[in-house]
C-alpha positions as CSV (number, residue, x, y, z in Angstrom):
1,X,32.7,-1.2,26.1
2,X,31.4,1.2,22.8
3,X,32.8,-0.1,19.6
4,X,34.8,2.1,17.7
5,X,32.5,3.2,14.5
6,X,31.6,6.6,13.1
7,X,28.3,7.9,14.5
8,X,26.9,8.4,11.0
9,X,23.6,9.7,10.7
10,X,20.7,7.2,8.7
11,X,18.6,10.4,6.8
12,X,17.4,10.8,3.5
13,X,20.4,13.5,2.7
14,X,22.7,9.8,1.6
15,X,20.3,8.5,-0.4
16,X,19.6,11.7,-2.0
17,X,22.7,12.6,-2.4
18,X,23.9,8.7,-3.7
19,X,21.4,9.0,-6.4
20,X,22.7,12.8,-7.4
21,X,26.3,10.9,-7.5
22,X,25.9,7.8,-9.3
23,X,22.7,7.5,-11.4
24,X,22.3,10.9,-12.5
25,X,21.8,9.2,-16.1
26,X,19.0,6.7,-15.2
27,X,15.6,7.6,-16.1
28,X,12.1,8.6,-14.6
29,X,8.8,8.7,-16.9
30,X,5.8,10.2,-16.0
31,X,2.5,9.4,-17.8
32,X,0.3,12.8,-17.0
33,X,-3.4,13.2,-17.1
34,X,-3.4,13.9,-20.9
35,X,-1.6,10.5,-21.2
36,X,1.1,12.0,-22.7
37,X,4.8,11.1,-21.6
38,X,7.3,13.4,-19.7
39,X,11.0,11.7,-19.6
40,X,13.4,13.2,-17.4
41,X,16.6,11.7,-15.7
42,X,17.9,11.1,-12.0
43,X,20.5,14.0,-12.4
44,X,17.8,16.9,-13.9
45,X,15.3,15.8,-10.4
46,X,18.5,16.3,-8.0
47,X,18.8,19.4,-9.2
48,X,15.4,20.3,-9.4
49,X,14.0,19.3,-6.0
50,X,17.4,21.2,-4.3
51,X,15.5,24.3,-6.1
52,X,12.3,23.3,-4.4
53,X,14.0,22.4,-0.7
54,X,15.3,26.3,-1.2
55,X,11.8,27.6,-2.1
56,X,10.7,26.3,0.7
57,X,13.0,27.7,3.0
58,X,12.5,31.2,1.5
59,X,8.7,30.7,2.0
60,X,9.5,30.6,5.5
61,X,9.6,26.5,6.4
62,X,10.7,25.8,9.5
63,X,12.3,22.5,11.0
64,X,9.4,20.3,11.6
65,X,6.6,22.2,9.4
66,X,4.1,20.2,7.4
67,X,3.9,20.1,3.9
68,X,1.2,18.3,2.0
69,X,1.0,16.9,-1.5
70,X,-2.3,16.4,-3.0
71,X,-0.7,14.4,-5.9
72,X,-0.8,11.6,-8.4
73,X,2.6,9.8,-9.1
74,X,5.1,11.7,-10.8
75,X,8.4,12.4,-11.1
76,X,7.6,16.3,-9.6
77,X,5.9,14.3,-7.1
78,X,9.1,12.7,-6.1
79,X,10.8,15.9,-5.8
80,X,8.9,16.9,-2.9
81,X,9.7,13.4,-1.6
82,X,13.3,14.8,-0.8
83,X,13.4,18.1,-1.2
84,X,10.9,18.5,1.8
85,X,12.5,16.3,4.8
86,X,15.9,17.3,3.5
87,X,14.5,21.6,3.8
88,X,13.7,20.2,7.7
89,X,10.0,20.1,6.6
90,X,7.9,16.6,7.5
91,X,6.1,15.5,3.8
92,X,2.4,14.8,4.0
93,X,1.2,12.6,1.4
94,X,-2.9,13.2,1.0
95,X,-4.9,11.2,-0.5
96,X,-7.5,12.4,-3.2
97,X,-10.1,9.8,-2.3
98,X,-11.2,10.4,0.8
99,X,-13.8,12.5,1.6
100,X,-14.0,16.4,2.3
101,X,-14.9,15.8,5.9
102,X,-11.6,13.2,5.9
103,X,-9.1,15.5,4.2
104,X,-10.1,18.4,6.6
105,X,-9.6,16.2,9.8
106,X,-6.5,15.1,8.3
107,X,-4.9,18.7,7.2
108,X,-6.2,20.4,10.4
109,X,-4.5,17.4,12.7
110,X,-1.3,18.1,11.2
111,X,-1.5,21.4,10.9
112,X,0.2,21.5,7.2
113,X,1.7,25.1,6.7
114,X,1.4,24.5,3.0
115,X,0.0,22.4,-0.1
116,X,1.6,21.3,-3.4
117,X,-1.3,20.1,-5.6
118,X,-2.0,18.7,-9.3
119,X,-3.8,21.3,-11.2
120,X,-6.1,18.3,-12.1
121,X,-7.0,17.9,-8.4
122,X,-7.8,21.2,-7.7
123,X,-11.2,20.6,-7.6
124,X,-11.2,18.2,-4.9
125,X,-9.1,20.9,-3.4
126,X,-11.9,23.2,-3.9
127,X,-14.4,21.1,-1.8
128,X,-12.5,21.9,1.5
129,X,-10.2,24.8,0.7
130,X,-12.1,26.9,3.5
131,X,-11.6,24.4,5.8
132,X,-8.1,24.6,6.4
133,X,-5.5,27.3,6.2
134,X,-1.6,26.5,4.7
135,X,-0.2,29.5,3.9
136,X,0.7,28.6,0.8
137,X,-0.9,26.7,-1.8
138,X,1.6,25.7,-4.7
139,X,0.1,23.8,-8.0
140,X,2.0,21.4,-10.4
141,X,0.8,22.7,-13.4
142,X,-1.8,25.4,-14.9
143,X,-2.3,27.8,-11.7
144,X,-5.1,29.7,-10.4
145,X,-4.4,33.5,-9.5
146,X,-3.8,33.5,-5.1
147,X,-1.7,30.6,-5.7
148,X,1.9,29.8,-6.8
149,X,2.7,27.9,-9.4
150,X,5.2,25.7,-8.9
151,X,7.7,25.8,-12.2
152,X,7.7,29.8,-11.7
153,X,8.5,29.4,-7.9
154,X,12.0,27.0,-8.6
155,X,12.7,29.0,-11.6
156,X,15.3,31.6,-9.8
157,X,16.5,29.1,-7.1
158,X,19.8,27.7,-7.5
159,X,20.6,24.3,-8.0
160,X,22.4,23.3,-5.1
161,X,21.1,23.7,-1.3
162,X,23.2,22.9,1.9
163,X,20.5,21.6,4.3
164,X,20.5,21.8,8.0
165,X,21.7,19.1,10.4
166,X,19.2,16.6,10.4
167,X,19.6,13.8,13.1
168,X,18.0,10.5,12.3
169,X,15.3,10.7,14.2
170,X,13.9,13.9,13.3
171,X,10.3,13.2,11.7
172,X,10.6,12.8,8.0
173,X,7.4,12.3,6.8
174,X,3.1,11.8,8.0
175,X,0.5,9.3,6.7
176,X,-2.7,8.9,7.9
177,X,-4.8,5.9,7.9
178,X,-7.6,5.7,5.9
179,X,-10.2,6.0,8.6
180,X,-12.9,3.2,7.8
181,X,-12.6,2.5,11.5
182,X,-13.1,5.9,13.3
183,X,-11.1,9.2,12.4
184,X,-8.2,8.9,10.4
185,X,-4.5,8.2,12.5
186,X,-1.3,9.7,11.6
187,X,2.2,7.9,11.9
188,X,5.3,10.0,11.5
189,X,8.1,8.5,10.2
190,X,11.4,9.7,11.1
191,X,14.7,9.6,8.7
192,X,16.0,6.0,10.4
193,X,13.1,4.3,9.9
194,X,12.3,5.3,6.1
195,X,16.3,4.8,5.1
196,X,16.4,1.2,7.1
197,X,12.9,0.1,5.6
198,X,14.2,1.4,2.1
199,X,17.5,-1.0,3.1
200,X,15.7,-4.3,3.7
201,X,12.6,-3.4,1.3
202,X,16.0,-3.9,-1.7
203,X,16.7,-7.1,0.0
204,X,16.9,-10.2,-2.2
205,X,14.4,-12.6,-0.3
206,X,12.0,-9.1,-0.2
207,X,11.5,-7.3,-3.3
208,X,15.1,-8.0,-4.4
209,X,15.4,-4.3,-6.2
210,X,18.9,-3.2,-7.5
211,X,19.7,-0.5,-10.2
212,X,19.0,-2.6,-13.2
213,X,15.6,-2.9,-12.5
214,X,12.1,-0.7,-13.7
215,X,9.7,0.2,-10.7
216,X,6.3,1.0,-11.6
217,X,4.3,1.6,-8.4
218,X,0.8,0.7,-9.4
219,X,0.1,1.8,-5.6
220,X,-0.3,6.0,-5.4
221,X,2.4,8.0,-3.6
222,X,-0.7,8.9,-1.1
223,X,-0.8,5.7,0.2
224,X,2.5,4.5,2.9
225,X,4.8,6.3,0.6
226,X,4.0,4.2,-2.6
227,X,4.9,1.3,0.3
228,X,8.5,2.9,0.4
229,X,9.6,2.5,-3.6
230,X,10.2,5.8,-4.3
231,X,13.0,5.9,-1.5
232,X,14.0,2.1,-2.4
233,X,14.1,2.9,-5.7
234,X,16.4,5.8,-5.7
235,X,18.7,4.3,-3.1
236,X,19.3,1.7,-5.7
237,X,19.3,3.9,-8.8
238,X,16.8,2.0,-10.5
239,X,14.4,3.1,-13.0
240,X,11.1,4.5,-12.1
241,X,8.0,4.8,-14.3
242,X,5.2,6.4,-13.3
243,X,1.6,5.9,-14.3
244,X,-0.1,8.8,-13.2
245,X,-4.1,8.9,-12.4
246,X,-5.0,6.3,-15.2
247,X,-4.9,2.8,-13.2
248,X,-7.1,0.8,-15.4
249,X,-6.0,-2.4,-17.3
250,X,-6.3,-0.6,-21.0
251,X,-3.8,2.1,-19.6
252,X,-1.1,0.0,-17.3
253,X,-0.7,-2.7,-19.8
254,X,1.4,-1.1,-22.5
255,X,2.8,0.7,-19.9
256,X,4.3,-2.1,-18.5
257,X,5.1,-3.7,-21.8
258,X,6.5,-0.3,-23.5
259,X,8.8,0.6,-20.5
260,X,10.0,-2.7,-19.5
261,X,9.0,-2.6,-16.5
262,X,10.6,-5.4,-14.2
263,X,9.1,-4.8,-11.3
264,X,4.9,-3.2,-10.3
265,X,3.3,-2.9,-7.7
266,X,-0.6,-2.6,-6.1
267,X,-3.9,-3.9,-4.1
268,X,-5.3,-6.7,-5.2
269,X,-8.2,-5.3,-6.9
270,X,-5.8,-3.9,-9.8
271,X,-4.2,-7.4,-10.4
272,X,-7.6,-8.9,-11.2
273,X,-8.6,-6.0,-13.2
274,X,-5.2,-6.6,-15.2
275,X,-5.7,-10.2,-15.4
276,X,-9.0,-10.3,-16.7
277,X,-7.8,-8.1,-19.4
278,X,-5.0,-10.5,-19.9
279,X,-7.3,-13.8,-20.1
280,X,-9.2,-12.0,-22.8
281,X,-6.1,-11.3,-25.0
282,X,-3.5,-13.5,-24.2
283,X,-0.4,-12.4,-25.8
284,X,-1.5,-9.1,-26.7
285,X,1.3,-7.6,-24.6
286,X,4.9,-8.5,-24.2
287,X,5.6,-8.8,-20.4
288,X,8.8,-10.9,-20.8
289,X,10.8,-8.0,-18.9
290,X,8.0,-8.6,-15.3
291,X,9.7,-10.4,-13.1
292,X,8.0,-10.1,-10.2
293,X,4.1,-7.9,-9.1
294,X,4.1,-7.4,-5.8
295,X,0.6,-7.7,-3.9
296,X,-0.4,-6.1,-0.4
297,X,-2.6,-4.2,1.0
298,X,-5.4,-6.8,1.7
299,X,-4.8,-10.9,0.8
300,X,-4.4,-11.9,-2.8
301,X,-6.5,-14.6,-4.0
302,X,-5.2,-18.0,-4.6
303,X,-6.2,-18.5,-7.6
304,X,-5.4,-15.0,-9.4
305,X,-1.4,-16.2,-8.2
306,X,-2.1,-19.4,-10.0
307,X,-4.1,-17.9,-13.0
308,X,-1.3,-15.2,-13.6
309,X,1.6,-17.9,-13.3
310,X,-0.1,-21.0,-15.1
311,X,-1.6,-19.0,-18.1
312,X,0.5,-16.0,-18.5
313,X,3.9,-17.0,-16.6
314,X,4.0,-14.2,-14.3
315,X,5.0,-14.1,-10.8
316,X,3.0,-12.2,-7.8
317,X,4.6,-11.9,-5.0
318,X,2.5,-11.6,-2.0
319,X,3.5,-9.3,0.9
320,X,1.7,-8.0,3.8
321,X,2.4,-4.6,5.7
322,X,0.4,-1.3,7.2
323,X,0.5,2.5,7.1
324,X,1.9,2.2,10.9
325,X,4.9,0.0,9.3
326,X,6.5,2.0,6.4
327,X,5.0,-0.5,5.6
328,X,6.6,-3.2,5.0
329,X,6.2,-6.6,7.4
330,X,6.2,-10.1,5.7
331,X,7.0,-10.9,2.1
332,X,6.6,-14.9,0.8
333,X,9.1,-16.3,-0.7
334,X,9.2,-20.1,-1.2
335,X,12.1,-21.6,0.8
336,X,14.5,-23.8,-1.0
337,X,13.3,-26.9,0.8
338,X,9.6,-26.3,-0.7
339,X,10.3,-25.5,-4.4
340,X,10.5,-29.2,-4.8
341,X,7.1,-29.3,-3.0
342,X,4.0,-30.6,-5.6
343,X,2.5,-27.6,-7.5
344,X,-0.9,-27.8,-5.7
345,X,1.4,-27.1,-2.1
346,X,3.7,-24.7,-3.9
347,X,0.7,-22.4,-4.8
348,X,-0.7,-22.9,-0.7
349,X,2.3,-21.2,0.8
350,X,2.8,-18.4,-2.3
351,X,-0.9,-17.9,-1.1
352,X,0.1,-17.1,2.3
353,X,1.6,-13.6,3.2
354,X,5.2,-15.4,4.2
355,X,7.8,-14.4,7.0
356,X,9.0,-11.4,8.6
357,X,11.7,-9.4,6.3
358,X,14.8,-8.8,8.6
359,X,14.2,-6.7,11.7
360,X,10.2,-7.1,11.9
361,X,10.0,-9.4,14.5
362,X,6.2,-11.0,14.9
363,X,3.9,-12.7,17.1
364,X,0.4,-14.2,17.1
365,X,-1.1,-13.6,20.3
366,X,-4.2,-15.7,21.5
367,X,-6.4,-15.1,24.6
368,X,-4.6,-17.5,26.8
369,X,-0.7,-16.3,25.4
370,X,1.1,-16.8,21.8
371,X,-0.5,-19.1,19.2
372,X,0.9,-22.1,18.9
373,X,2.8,-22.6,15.6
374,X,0.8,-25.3,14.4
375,X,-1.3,-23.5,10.9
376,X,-4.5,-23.7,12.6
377,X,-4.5,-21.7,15.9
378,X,-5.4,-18.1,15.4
379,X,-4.1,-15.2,17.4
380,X,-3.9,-11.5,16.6
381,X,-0.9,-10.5,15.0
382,X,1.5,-8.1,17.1
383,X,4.8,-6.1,15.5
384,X,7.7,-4.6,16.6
385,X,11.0,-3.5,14.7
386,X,12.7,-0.2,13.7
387,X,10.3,1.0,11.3
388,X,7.3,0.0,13.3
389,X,5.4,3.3,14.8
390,X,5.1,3.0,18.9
391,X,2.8,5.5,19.3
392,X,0.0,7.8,16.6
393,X,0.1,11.4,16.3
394,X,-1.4,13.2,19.0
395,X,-3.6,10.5,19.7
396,X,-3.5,9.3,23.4
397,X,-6.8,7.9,22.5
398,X,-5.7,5.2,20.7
399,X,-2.6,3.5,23.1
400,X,-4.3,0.6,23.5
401,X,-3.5,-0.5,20.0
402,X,0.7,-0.8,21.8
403,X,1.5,-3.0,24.2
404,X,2.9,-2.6,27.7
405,X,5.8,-4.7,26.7
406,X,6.8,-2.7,23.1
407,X,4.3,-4.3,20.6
408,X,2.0,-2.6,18.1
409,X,-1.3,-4.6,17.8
410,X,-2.2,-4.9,14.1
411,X,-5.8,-5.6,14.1
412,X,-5.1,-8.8,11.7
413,X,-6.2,-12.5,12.8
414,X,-3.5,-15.1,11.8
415,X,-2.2,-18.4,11.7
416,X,1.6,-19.5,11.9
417,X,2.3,-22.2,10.3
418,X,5.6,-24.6,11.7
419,X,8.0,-23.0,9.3
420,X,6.9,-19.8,10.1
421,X,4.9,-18.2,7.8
422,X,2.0,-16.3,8.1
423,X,-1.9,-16.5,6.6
424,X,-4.4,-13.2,7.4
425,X,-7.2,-15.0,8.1
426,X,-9.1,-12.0,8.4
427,X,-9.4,-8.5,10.5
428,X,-10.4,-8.8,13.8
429,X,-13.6,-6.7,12.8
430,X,-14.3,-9.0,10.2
431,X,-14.2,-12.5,11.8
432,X,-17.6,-14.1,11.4
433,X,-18.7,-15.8,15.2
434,X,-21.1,-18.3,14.5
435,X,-22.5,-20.6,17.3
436,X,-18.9,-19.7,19.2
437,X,-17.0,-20.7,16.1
438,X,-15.0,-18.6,14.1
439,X,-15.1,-18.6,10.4
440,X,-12.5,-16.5,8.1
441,X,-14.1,-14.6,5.7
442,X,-11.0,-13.9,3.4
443,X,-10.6,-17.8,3.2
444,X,-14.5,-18.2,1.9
445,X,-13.6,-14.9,-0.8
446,X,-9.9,-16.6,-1.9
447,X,-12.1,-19.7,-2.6
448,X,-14.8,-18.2,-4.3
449,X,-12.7,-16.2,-6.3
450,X,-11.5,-19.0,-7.8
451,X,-14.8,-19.8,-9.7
452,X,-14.3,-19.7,-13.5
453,X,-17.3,-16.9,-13.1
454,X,-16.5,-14.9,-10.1
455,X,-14.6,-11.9,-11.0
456,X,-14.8,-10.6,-7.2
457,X,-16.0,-11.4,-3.9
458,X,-16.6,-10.2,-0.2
459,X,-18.1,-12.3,2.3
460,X,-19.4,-10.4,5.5
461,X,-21.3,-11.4,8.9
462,X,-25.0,-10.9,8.6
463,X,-26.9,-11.2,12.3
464,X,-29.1,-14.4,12.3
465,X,-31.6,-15.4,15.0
466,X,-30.0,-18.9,16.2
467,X,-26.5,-18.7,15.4
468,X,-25.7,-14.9,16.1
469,X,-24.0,-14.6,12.5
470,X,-24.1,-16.0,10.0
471,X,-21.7,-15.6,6.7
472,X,-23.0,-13.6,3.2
473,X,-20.9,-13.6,0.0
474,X,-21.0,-10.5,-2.0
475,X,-20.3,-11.4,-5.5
476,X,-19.4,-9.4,-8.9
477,X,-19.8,-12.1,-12.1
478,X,-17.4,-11.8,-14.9
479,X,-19.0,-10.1,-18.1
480,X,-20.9,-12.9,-20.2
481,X,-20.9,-15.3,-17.2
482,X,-23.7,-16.9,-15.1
483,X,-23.7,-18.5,-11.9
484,X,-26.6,-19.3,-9.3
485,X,-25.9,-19.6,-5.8
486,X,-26.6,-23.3,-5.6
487,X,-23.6,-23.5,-7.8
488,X,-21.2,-21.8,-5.9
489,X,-22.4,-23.6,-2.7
490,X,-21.7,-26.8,-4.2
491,X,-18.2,-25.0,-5.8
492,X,-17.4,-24.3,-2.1
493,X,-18.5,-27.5,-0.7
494,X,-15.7,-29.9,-0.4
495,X,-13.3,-27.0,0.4
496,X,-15.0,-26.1,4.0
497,X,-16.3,-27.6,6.8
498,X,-20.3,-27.2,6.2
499,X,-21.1,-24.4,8.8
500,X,-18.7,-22.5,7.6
501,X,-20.7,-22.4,3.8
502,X,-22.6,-19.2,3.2
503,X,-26.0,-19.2,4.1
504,X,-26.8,-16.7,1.2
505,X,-25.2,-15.0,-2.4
506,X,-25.8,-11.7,-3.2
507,X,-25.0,-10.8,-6.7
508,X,-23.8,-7.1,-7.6
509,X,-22.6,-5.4,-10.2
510,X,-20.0,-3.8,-8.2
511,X,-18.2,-4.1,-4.2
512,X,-17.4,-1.4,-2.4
513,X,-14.2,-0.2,-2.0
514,X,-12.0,2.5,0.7
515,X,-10.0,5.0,-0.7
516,X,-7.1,3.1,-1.0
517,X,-8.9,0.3,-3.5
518,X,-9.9,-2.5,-0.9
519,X,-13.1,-3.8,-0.3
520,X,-15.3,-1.6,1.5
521,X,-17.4,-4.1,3.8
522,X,-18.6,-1.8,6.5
523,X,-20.5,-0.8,3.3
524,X,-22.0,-3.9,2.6
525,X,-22.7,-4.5,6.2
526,X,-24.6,-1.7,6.0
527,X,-26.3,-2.5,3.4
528,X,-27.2,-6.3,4.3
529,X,-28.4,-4.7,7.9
530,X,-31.7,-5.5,6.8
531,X,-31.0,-8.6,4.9
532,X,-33.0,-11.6,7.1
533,X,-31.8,-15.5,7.2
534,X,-33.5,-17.7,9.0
């Protein structure tokens, strides 16, 4: 026997239209490329971006079309988050860093019918524009002759737009994976998915968002949707500030401090950056207001949670998620039995990246069945829930990343621990095999990384004659620091078993990293190709 609700629709139209309603008042600020600050409210963007969902039905979009953003974060930006799924039109987030070759692919496999790009990004525009074909190229800001410019285009719109009948799982938006492991992979997201992952993302044991709070996604709106905040963050009516291109310690800082900012978040990379700038002026901003910065995208460091909470106060929050889950999977938050736990076991599990957030359901699968849930067996982590892609985008090549029985095969290595949560110990292409055993090279780079002179590191598998790999660390030395590798073998020492101890340190001025801001070791592989241990 049915039940006897109303068959009501989960699309982006409610949350659109909730925000229009109720926090028409509440504030968005954009810092743009001059620095300068652009203020503008929930109510003037509703109107705004139902001009730009009627522009783009007079330019001819059709249900299903294509439409890519070549975009920093800004509220305009965010416009073209509604205004295009709600015109019938599937948003295309691109992602300035990639390569020519990349952004080609990408455009071409998805066939985008038009662009909306930042006059400041033209010229990466530029480097591929022949390449690929939308038939209409609209910039935010000073505008080339051929193309439209984007305040002139909404100008005689009206305010209000009817859109068509979307059902819920109509595609709503495209991402494509950043491609360090073959040709980029697109998942489409359809209206369900992005309104339930913007429901439990608000969740109090996730990021526990509500409308009295200020958002700063540190992370770009090119990369999973800014991890879903911009939806999450309207639903709720809160606050949005946005940083614009300038993601550097000097810049985000009184940002944060300035705007109140209660909420931020990003890769790892930018929470060190930020930290180091913090050790070296303690006090120098007022961060009272950050309750929480939320970390993904690759594993935090231990000691950079324990280094931003013991000097400076300040909570990360580590969470783990992919492009293929909107993306949000696992978020750690200390159960109430453990916050009674000694500090030392506290900072273990806040190190981990925690349990599934309702509806992601999770399994670590070994070579003889599931991983036992004992915090030492390793299994490859498998997904499934309603946000979770089941297939890529005209990719048949690629199936055998789903299961026969409905799971998605994420690539990571991990541990469970009896209580359930999760620890990365590493990608499956990054797992170091040496002599049959298996050594984590993201536990050897949390470690390292907690040297008082290791600003970054990136351990990697280098091919040695007896033991068929061997481990290398890759490390970046704070400015005014010194440290041999003798040192930092002995610094490791009591932490690892001893095969698992590098067998060499290469010092750089600099690591690697992928478009998105992680490390980049395919790089350094190929760069330590060469490099012989005996």
């Amino acid at each position: 026997m049915d039940g006897l609700m109303m068959d009501f629709p989960l699309t982006l139209s409610h949350l659109f239209d909730r925000v229009g309603l109720y926090f028409g008042k509440t504030e968005l600020v954009s810092r743009r490329p001059d620095k300068s600050i652009h203020r503008t409210t929930y109510g003037e963007f509703h109107r705004r971006a139902q001009k730009l969902a009627n522009a783009l039905q007079r330019l001819g979009l059709r249900s299903g079309d294509r439409v890519a953003t070549l975009a920093w974060n800004h509220s305009r930006h965010l416009e073209a988050y509604f205004a295009v799924p709600l015109a019938g039109g599937v948003l295309h987030t691109l992602n300035p860093r990639l390569s020519p070759q990349d952004l080609t692919y990408i455009m071409n496999d998805a066939d985008d019918r038009a662009l909306i790009v930042d006059d400041v990004l033209l010229p990466v525009f530029e480097r591929f524009r022949h390449e690929v074909h939308p038939r209409h190229v609209i910039v935010w800001g000073k505008t080339p002759e051929g193309m439209i410019d984007y305040e002139q285009l909404i100008e005689a719109e009206i305010p209000t737009f009817r859109p068509p009948r979307i059902e819920e799982n109509q595609a709503a938006g495209i991402c494509y994976t950043s491609g360090t492991t073959g040709k980029p992979k697109g998942i489409l997201y359809n209206h369900r998915a992005l309104v339930l992952h913007s429901l439990a993302s608000a969740l109090p044991d996730a990021l526990n968002l509500g409308q009295t709070d200020v958002i700063l996604p540190v992370v770009p709106m090119f990369h999973v949707n800014a991890w879903g905040l911009p939806f999450t963050a309207a639903m709720m009516g809160a606050k949005l500030v946005f940083p614009g291109p300038h993601l550097d310690a000097a810049n985000l800082l009184p940002l944060l401090a300035e705007e109140k900012v209660t909420c931020a978040a990003g890769v790892p990379t930018v929470w060190l950056a930020l930290l180091e700038a913090l050790d070296k002026a303690p006090g120098a901003w007022d961060l009272k207001s950050l309750k929480q910065m939320v970390v993904g995208g690759s594993a935090a460091p231990q000691s950079m949670i324990e280094g931003y909470q013991k000097r400076h106060g300040l909570n990360i929050l580590h969470a783990w998620g992919m492009t293929e889950m909107s993306p949000i999977g696992t978020v750690c938050r200390l159960k109430p039995q453990h916050a009674s736990l000694p500090e030392p076991e506290r900072f273990r599990i806040r190190a981990t990246q925690g349990v599934p957030v309702p509806l992601v359901e999770l399994r670590a699968m070994a070579d003889s069945g599931p991983a036992p849930w004992d915090g030492k067996s390793m299994g490859e982590l498998q997904v499934r829930g309603p946000w979770v892609a089941k297939s890529y985008f005209q990719n048949p090549a690629e199936a055998d990343k789903f299961t026969a029985d409905g799971w998605f095969r994420t690539g990571d290595i991990v541990t469970v621990d009896p209580e359930g949560y999760i620890r990365v110990t590493d990608r499956s292409k990054d797992l170091i095999k040496s002599g049959g055993e298996w050594i984590s090279s993201v536990e050897l780079e949390s470690a390292l990384m907690g040297h008082p002179a290791v600003k970054e590191a990136a351990v990697v598998a280098v091919k040695h004659p007896k033991w068929d790999e061997r481990p290398v660390a890759c490390v970046v030395l704070k400015e005014g620091t010194q440290a041999t590798p003798e040192e930092l073998r002995v610094y490791l020492e009591p932490l690892f078993a001893k095969f698992w101890l590098p067998d060499a340190f290469v010092f750089l001025s600099q690591i690697p990293r992928t478009a998105t801001g992680k490390f980049l070791k395919s790089a350094l592989r190929d760069q330590l190709k060469d490099f012989k241990l005996s």
